[in-house]
N, C-alpha and C positions, 0 to 999 in steps of 0.2 A: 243662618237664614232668618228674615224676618217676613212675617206676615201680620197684617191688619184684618179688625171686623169693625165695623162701626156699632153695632148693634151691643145694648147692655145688657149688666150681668153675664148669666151662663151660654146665651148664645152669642156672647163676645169672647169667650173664653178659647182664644186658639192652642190645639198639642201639635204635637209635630214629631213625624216617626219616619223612618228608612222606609221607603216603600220596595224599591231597589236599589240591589248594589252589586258590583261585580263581588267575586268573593272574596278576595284577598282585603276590597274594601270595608267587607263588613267587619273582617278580624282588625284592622287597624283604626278605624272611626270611631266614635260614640257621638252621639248627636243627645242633647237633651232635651226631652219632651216639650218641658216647661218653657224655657228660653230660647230654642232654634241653635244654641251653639252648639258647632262641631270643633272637639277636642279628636288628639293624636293620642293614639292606646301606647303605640310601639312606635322606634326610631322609623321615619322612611326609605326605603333603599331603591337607588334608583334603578340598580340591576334587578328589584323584586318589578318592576313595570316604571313605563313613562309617565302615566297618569292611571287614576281612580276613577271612577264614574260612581254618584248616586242620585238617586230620584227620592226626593224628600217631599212628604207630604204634610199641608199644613190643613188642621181640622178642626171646624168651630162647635161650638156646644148644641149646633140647631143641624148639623151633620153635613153642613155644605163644606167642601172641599177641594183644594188647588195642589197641582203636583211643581217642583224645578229640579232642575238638572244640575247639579253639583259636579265641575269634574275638578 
């Protein structure tokens, strides 16, 4: 996931965390703070579910804040 701030320095500074996730999600995801990318923990299996759901949030250094929906 990517998110933008216009604004510099530290209230440019976007993290970004799991806000939700179904559970199975959270054991197989990692998402990284710094970059937005989500990496695969473990193999997927499609008899473990058809899809994933998470709501990731993206948070800038002045505390404003946007949620998406990752399935």
């Amino acid at each position: 996931v990517t998110a933008t701030d216009a604004d510099d320095g530290l209230n440019g500074n976007v993290k970004y965390s799991i806000k939700k996730a179904t559970d199975m999600a959270s054991d197989i995801f990692h998402l990284d703070s710094e970059t937005g990318a989500i990496t695969v923990l473990r193999s997927l299996d499609f008899e473990g579910g058809e899809s994933h759901d998470l709501e990731v949030q993206a948070r800038d250094g002045g505390g404003l804040s946007g949620t998406t929906k990752v399935t």
